[in-house]
C-alpha positions as YAML, in Angstrom:
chain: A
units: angstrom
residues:
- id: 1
  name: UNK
  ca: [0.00, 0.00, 0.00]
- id: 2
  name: UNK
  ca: [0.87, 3.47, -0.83]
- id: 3
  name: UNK
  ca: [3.15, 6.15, 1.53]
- id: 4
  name: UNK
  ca: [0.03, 7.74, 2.74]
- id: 5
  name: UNK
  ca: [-1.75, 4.56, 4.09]
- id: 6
  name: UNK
  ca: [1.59, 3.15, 5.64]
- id: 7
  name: UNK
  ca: [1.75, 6.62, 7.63]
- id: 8
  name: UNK
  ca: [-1.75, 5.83, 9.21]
- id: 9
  name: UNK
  ca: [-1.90, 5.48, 13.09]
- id: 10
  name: UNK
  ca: [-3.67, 3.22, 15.09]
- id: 11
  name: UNK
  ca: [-6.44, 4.97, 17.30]
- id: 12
  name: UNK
  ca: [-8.00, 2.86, 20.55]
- id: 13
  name: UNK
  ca: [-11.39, 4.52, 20.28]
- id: 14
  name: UNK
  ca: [-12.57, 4.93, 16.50]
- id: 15
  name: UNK
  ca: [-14.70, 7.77, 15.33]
- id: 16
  name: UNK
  ca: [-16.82, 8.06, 12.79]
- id: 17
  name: UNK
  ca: [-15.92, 8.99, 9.56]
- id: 18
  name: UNK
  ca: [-18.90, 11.46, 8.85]
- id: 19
  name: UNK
  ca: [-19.28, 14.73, 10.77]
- id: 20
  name: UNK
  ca: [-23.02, 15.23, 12.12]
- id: 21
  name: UNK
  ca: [-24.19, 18.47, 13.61]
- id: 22
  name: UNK
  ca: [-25.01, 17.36, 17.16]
- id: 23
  name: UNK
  ca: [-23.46, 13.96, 16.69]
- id: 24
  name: UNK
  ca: [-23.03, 11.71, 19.93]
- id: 25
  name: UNK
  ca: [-20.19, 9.22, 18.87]
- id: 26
  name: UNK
  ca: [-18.00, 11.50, 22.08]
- id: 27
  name: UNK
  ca: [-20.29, 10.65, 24.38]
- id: 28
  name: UNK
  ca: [-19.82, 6.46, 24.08]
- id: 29
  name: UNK
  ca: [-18.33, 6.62, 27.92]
- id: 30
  name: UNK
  ca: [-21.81, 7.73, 29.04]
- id: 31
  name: UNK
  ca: [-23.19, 4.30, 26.78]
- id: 32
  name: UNK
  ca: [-20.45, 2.61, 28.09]
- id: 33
  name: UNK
  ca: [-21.24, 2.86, 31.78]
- id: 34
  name: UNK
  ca: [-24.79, 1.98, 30.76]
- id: 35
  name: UNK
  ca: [-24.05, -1.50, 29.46]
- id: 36
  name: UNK
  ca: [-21.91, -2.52, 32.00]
- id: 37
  name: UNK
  ca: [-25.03, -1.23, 34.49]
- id: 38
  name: UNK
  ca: [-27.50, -3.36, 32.86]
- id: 39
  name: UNK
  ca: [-24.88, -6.47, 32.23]
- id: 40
  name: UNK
  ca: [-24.76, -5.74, 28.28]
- id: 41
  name: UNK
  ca: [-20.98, -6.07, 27.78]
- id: 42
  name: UNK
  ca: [-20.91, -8.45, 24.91]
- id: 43
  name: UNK
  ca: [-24.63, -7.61, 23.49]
- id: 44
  name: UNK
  ca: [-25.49, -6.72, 20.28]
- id: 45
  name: UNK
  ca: [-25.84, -2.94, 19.25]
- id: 46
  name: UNK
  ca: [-28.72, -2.13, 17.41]
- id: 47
  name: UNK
  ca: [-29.03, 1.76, 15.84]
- id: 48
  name: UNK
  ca: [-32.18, 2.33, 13.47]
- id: 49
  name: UNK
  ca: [-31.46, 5.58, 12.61]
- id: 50
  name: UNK
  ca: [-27.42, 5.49, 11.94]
- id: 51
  name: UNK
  ca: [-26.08, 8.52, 10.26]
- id: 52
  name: UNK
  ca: [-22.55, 8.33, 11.57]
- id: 53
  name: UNK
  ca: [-23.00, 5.88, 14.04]
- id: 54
  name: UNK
  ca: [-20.26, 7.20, 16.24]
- id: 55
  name: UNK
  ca: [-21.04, 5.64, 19.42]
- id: 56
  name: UNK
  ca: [-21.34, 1.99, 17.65]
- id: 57
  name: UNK
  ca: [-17.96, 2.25, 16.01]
- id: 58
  name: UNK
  ca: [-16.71, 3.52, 19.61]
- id: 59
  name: UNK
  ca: [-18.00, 0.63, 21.43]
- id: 60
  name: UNK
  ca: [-17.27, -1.84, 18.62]
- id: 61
  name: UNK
  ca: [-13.47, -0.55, 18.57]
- id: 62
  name: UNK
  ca: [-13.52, -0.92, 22.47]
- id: 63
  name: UNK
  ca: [-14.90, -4.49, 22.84]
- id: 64
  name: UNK
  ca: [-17.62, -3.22, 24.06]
- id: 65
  name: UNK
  ca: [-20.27, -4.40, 22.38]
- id: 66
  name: UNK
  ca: [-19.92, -7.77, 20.10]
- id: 67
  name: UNK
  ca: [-21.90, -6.42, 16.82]
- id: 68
  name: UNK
  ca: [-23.29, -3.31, 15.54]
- id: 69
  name: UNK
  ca: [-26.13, -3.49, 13.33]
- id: 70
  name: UNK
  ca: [-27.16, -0.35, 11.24]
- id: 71
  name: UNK
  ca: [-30.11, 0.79, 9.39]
- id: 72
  name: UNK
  ca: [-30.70, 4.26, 7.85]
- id: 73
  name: UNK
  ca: [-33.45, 5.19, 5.64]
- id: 74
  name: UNK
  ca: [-31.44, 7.57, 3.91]
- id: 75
  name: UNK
  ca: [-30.11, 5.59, 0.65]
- id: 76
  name: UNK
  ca: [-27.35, 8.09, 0.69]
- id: 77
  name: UNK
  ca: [-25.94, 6.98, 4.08]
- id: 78
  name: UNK
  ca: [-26.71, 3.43, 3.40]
- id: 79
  name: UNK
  ca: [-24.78, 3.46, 0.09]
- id: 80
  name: UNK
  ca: [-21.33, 5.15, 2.14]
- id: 81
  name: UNK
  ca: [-21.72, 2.61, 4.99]
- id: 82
  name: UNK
  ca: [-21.91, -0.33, 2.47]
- id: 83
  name: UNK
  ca: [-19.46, 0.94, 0.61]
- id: 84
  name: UNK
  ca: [-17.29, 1.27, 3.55]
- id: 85
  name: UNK
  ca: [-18.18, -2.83, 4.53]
- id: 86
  name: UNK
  ca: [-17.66, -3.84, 1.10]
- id: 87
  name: UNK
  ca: [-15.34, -1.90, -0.85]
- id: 88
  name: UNK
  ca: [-12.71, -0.64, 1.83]
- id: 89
  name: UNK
  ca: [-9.72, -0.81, 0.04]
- id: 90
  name: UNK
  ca: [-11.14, 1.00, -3.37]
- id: 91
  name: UNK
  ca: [-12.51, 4.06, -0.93]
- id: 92
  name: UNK
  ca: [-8.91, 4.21, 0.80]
- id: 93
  name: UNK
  ca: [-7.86, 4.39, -2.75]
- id: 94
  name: UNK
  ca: [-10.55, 6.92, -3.56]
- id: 95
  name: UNK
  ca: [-9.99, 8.61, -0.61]
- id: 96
  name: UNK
  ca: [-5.81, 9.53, -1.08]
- id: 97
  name: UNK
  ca: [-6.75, 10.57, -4.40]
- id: 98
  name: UNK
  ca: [-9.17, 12.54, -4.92]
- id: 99
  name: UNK
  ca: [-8.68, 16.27, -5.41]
- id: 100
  name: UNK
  ca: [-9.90, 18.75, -3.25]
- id: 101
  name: UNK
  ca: [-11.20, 21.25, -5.91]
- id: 102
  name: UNK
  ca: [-14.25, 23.24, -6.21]
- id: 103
  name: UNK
  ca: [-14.84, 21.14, -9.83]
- id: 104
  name: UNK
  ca: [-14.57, 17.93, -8.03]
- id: 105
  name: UNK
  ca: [-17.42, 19.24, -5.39]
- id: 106
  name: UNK
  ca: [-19.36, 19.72, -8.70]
- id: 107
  name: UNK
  ca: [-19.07, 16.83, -10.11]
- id: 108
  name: UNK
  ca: [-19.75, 15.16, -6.37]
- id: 109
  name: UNK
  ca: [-22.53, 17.30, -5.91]
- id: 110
  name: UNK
  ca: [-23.95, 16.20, -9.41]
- id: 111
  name: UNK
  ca: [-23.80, 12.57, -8.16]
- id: 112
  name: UNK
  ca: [-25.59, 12.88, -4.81]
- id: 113
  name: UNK
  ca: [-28.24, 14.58, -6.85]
- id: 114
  name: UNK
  ca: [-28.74, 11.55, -8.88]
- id: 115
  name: UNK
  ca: [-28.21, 8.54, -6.72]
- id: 116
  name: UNK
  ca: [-30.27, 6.18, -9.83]
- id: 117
  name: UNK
  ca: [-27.48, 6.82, -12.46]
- id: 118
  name: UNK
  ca: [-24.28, 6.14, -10.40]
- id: 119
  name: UNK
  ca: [-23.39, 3.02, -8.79]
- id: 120
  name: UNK
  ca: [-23.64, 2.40, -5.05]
- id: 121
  name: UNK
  ca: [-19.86, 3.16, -4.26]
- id: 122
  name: UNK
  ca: [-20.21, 6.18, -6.32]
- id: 123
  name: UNK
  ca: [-23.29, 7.37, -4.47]
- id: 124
  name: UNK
  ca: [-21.39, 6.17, -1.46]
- id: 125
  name: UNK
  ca: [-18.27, 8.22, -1.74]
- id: 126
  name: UNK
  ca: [-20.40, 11.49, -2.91]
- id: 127
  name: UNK
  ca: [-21.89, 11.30, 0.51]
- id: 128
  name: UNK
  ca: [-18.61, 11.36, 2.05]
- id: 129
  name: UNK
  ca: [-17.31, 13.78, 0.15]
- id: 130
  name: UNK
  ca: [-20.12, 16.14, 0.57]
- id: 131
  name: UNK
  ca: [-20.30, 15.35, 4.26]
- id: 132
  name: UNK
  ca: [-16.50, 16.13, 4.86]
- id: 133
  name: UNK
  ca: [-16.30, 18.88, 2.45]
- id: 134
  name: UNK
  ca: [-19.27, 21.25, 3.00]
- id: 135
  name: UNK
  ca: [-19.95, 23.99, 5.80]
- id: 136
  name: UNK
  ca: [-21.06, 22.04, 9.35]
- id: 137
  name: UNK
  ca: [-21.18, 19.01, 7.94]
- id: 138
  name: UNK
  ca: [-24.57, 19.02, 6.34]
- id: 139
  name: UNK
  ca: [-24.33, 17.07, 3.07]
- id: 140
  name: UNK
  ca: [-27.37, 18.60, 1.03]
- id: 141
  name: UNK
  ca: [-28.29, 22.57, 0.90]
- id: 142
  name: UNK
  ca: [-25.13, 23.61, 1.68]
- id: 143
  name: UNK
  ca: [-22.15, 24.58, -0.07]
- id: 144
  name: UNK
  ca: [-18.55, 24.56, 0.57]
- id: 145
  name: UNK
  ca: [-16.13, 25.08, 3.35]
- id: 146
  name: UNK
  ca: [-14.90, 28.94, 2.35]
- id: 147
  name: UNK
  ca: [-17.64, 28.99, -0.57]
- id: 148
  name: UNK
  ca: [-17.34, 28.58, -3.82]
- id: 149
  name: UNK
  ca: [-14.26, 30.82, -4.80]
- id: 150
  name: UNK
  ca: [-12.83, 28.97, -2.05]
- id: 151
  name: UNK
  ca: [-11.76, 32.35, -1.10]
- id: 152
  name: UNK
  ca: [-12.23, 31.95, 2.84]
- id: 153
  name: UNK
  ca: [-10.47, 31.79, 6.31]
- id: 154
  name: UNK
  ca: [-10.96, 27.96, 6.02]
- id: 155
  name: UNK
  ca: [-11.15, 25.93, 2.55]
- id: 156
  name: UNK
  ca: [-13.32, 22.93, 1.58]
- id: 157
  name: UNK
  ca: [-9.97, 20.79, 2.99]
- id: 158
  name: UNK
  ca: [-10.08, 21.83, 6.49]
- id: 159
  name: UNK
  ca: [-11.90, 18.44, 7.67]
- id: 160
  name: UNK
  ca: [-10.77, 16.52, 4.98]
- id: 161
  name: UNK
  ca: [-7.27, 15.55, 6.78]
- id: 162
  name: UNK
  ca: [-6.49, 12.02, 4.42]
- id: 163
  name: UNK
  ca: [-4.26, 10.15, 6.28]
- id: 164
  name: UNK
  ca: [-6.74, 10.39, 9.53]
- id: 165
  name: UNK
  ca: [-9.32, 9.71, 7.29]
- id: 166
  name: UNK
  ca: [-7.90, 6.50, 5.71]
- id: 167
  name: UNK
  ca: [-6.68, 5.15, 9.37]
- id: 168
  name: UNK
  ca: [-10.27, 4.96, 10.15]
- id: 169
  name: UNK
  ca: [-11.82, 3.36, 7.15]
- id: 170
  name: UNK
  ca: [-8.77, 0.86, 7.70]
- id: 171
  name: UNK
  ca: [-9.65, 0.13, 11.24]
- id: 172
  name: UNK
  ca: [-13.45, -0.19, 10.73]
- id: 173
  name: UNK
  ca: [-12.59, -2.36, 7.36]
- id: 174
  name: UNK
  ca: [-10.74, -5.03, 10.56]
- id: 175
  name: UNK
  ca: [-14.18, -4.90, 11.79]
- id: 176
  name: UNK
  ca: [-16.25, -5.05, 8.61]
- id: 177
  name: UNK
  ca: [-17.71, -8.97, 9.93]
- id: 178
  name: UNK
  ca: [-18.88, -7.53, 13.06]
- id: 179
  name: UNK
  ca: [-20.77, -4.51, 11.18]
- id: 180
  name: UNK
  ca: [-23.97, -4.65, 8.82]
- id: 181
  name: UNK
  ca: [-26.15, -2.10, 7.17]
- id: 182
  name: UNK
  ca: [-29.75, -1.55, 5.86]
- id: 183
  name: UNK
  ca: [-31.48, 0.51, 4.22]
- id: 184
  name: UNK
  ca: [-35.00, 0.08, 5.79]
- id: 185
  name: UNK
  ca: [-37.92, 2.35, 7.47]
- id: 186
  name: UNK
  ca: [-37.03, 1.97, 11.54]
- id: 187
  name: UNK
  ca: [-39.85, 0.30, 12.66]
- id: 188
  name: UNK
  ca: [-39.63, -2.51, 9.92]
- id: 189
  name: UNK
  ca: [-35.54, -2.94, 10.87]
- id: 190
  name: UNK
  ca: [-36.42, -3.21, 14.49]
- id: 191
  name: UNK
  ca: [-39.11, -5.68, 13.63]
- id: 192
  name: UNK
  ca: [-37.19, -7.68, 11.31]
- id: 193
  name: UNK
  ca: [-34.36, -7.14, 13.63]
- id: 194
  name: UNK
  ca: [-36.77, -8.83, 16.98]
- id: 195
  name: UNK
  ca: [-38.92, -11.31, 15.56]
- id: 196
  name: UNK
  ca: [-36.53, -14.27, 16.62]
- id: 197
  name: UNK
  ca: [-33.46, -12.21, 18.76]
- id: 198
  name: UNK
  ca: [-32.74, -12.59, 22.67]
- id: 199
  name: UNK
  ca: [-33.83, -9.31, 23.32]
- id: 200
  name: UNK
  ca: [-32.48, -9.51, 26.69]
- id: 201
  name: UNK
  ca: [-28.92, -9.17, 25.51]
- id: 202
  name: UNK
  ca: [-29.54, -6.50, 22.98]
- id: 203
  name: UNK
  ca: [-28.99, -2.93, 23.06]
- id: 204
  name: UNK
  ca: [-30.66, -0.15, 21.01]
- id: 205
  name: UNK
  ca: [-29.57, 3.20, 20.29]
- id: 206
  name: UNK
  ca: [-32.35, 5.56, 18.75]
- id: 207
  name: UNK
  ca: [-31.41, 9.00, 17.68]
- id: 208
  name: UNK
  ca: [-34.20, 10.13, 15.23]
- id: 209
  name: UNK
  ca: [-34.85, 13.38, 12.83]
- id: 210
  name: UNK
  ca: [-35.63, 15.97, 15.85]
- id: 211
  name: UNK
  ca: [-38.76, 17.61, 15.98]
- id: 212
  name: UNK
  ca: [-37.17, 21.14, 15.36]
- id: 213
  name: UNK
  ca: [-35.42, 22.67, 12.36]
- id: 214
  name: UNK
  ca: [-34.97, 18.81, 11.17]
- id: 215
  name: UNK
  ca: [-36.00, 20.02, 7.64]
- id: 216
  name: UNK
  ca: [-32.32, 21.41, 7.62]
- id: 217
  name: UNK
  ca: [-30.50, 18.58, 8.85]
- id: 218
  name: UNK
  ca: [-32.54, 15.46, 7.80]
- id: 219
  name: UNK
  ca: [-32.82, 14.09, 4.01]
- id: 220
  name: UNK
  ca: [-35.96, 11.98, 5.43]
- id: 221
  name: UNK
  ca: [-38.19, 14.54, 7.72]
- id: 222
  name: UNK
  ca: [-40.06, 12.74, 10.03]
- id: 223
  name: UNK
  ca: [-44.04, 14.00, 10.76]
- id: 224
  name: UNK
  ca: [-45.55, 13.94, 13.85]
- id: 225
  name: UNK
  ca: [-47.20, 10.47, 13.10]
- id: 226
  name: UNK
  ca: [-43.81, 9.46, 12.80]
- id: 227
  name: UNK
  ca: [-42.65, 10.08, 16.05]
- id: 228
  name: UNK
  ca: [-45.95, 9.15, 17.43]
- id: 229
  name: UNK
  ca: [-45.73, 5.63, 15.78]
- id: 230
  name: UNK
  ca: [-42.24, 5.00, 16.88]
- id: 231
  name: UNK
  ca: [-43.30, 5.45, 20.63]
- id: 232
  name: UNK
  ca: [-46.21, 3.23, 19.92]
- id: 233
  name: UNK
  ca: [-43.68, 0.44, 18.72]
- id: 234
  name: UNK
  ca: [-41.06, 0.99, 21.61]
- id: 235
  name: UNK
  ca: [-43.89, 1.32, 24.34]
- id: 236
  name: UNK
  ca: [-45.85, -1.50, 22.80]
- id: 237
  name: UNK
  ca: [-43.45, -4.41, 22.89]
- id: 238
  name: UNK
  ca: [-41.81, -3.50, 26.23]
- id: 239
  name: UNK
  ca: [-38.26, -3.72, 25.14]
- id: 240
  name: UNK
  ca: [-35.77, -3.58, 28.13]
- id: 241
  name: UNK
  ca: [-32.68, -1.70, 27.00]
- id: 242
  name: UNK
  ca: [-32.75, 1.19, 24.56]
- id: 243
  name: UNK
  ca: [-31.65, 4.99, 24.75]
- id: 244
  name: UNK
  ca: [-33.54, 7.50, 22.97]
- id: 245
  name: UNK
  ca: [-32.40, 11.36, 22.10]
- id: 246
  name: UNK
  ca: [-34.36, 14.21, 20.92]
- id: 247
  name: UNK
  ca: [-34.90, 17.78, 21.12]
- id: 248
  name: UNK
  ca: [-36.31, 19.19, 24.58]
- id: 249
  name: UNK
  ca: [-39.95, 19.40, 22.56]
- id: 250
  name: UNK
  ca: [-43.24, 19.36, 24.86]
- id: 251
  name: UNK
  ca: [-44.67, 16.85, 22.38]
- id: 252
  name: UNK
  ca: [-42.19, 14.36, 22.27]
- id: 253
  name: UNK
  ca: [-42.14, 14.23, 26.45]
- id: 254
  name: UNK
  ca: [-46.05, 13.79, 26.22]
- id: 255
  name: UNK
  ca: [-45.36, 10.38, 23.83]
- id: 256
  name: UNK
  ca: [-42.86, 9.14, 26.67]
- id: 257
  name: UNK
  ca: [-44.99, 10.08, 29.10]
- id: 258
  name: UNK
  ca: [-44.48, 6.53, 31.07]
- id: 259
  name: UNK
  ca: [-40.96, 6.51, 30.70]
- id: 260
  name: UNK
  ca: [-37.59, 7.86, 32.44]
- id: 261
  name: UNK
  ca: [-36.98, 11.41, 30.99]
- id: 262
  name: UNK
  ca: [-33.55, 13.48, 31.61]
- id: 263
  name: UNK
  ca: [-32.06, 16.88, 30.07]
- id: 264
  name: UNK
  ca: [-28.84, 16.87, 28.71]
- id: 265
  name: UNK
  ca: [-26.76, 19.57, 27.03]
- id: 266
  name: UNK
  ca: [-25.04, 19.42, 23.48]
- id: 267
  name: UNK
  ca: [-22.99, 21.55, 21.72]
- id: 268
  name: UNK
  ca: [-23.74, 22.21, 18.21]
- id: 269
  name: UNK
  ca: [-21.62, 23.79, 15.40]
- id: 270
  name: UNK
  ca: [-23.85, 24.91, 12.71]
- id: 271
  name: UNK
  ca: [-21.83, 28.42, 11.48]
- id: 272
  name: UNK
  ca: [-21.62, 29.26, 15.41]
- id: 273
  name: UNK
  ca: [-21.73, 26.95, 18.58]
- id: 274
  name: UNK
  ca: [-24.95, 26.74, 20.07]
- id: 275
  name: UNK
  ca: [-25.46, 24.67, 23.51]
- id: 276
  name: UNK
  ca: [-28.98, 23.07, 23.41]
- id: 277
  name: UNK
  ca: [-31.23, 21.12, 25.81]
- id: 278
  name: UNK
  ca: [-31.74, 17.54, 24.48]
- id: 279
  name: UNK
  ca: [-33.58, 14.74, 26.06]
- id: 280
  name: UNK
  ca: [-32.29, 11.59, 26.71]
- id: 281
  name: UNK
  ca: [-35.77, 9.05, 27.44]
- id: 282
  name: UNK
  ca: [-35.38, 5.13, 28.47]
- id: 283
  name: UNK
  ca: [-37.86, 2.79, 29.63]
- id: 284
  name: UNK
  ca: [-37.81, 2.70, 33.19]
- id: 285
  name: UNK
  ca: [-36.00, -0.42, 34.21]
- id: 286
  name: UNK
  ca: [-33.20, 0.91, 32.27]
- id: 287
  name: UNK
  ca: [-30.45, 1.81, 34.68]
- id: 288
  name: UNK
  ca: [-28.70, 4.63, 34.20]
- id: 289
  name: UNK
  ca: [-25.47, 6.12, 35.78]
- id: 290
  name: UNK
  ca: [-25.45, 9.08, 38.24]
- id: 291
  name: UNK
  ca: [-24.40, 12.49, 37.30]
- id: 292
  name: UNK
  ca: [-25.42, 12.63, 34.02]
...
């Protein structure tokens, strides 16, 4: 392999490759404590809604967990993860040479906007491109890292740093047999996911569109039967041990009315840092550690 990839370095804790506005993969000590709480070292790691799937990677790189399974309605985000699983060398590849030019974020752009006439790895690697590439992160409506004359304090490069980039695709390619991805609404995954599973060594992470300004940040906006159905599922079949994060909304507490309900506090960086109230909701038999 090539200078660049024999430069890599080995991290303990893996992050994600994607950047997320508001994305939880540094908080995996929190979902760390709460496994070995509820005896769930070992159990699988369920995430329905995966977008970068930072704290499943984290866990996964730590032992933690024994298999992360994925889902994200998004085809977008389905087609980089699978790519990722399935073609890790040719991305690495992809990765160390692309060029970092505003004609390249065209013809990236151009891609994403037709996922039907380019191949999964192609729609794949548009996705990361964009993701990595463009101001906060946010892959679709909006441009850039210092705009299109690339003109700025910072240019379209500044989270692009290749050989971090390709030490983590490496590492999670080690892992690829312990990782899967669909591309399915929630509810069906979890169902499909259920049916015949021991439940009782399972783990589920849910981190869903939020209720506010998700139009911006979400390809698939969910309605408010959305969210309602989702709580019907998770109150319905009684799972035991799943974490749930949205927006501090009045509406979403009245769905979870029955269950365990605390306020934590994330900071954002969407063009300036923000600090927001989010809710983090479990069923109550769920322990959870002090001093959150």
């Amino acid at each position: 392999m090539n200078s660049m990839v024999e430069k890599v370095k080995k991290h303990k804790v893996l992050k994600s490759p994607l950047r997320y506005p508001g994305g939880k993969g540094s908080v995996y000590p929190f979902f760390e404590e709460v496994l070995k709480l509820n005896n769930l070292i070992g159990a699988k790691y369920y995430e329905p809604f995966a977008g970068g799937a930072g704290i499943g990677i984290a866990l996964l790189s730590l032992g933690i967990i024994s298999e992360v399974l994925l889902n994200d309605i998004d085809y977008h985000i389905y087609c980089f993860w699978l790519s990722l699983l399935k073609d890790n060398e040719r991305f690495v590849e992809k990765i160390e040479n692309v060029h970092l030019s505003i004609d390249e974020w065209h013809k990236q752009k151009n891609i994403y906007l037709q996922p039907n006439t380019y191949s999964i790895f192609e729609v794949g690697f548009s996705t990361f491109f964009l993701n990595r590439c463009n101001r906060s992160g946010i892959i679709s409506g909006s441009g850039p890292i210092g705009g299109y004359s690339q003109s700025g304090k910072w240019r379209m490069d500044a989270r692009f740093n290749k050989s971090a980039l390709i030490s983590r695709f490496i590492e999670i390619g080690k892992m690829r047999n312990m990782i899967s991805i669909k591309n399915n609404d929630a509810i069906v995954f979890l169902k499909d996911n259920f049916a015949d599973d021991d439940i009782n060594k399972s783990f589920i992470y849910i981190d869903p569109p939020y209720v506010s300004a998700g139009n911006r940040l979400y390809m698939n906006l969910y309605k408010n039967k959305d969210h309602k159905e989702l709580a019907e599922y998770l109150l319905i079949i009684k799972l035991k041990h799943w974490i749930l994060t949205y927006d501090d909304n009045v509406f979403i507490k009245e769905l979870y009315d029955s269950c365990s309900k605390k306020i934590f506090y994330k900071r954002y960086s969407l063009q300036k840092r923000n600090v927001c109230n989010e809710l983090l909701i479990t069923p109550k038999t769920l322990l959870i550690p002090d001093g959150l």
